[in-house]
C-alpha positions in Angstrom: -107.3 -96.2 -161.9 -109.1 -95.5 -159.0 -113.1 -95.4 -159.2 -114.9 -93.6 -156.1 -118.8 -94.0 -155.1 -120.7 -91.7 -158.2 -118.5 -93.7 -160.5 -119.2 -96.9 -159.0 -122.5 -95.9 -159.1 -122.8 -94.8 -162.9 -121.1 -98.3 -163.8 -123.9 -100.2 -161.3 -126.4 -98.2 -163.3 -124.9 -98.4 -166.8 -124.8 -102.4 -166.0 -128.6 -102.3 -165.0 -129.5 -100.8 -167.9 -127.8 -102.8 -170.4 -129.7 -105.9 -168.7 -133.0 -104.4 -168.7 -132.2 -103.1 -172.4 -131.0 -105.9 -174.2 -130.0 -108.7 -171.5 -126.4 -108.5 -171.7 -123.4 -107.3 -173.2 -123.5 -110.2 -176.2 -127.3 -109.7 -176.5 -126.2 -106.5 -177.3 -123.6 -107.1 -179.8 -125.8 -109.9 -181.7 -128.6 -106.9 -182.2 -126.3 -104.5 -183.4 -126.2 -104.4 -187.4 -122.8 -103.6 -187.7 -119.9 -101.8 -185.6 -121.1 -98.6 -186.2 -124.8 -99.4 -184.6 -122.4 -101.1 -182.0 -121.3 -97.8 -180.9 -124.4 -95.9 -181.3 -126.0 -98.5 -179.1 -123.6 -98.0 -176.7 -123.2 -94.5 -176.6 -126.7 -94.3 -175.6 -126.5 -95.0 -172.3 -125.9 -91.9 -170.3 -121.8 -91.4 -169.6 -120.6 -93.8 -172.6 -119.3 -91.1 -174.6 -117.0 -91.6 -178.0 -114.0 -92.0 -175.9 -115.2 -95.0 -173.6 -116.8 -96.8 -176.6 -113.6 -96.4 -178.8 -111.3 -97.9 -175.6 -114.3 -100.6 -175.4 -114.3 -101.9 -178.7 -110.6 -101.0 -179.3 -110.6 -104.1 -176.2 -112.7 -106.5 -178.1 -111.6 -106.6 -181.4 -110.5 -110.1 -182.1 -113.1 -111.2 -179.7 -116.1 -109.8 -181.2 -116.1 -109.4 -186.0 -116.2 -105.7 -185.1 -114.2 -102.5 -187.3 -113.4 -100.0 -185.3 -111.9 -97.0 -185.9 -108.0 -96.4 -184.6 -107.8 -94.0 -182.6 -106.0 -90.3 -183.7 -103.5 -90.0 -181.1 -102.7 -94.1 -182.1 -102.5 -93.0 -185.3 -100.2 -89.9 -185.0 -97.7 -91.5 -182.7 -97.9 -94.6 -185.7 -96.9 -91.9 -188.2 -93.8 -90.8 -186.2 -92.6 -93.9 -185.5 -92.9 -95.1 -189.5 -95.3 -97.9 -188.2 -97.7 -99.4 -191.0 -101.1 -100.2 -188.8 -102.7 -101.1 -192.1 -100.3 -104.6 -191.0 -102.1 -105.1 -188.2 -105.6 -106.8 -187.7 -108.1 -108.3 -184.6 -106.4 -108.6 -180.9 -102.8 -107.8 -182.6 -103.8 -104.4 -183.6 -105.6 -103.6 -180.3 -102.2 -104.2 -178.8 -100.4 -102.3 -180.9 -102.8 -99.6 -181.0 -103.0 -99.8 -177.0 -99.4 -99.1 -176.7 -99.4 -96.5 -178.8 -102.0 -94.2 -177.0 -100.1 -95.0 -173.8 -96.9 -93.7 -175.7 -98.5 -90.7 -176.8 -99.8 -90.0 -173.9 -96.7 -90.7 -171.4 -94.1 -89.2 -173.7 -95.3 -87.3 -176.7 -98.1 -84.9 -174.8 -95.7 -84.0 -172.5 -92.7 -83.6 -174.7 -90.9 -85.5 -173.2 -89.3 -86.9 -176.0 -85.6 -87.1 -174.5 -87.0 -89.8 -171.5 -88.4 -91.7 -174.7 -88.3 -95.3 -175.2 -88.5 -95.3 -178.8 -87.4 -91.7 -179.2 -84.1 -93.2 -181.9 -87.0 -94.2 -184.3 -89.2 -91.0 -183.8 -89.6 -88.9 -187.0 -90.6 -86.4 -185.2 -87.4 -85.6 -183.3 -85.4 -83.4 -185.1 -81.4 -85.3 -185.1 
């Protein structure tokens, strides 16, 4: 990924304002009630929408006795594939569910279905 100057910027700013708010980034997570007030915390600082705080915590569960939700395009590409992610829990299922989005997003998004990896155990491909 390549970050230019306004991003760089936004993340310098972001980082300011987390210190100035709460300290740092466990301060943070210690105030927070639960993972839902996790992500309302963090999606108020300006540019952390829904997508960047379900990447973020996707990233630290195992780490941090967070919940969050899986992702739909995780889940879809789950559903094709006849995976289970109910048998998945902590840093596990942020690996599974991590390689699942990049799936979706590499093959199934742009139907390309034939260049597949996995495409003998897709439900979705009609045989």
């Amino acid at each position: 990924m390549r970050y230019d100057f306004s991003t760089a910027t936004k993340l310098l700013d972001i980082a300011g304002r987390l210190k100035e708010n709460y300290g740092s980034l466990e301060n943070l997570y210690n105030q927070s009630s639960d993972t839902e007030d996790l992500e309302r915390r963090l999606e108020e600082f300006k540019g952390i929408g829904t997508v960047t705080t379900q990447i973020f915590l996707r990233e630290l569960r195992g780490v941090w006795q967070i919940s969050p939700g899986i992702s739909e395009k995780a889940k879809r590409v789950a559903e094709n594939l006849g995976i289970n992610l109910q048998e998945f829990e902590g840093e596990k299922l942020s690996r599974v569910e991590t390689a699942l989005v990049k799936l979706g997003i590499k093959y199934c998004k742009r139907k390309r279905c034939g260049e597949c990896p996995v495409r003998d155990f897709c439900g979705k491909i009609a045989r």
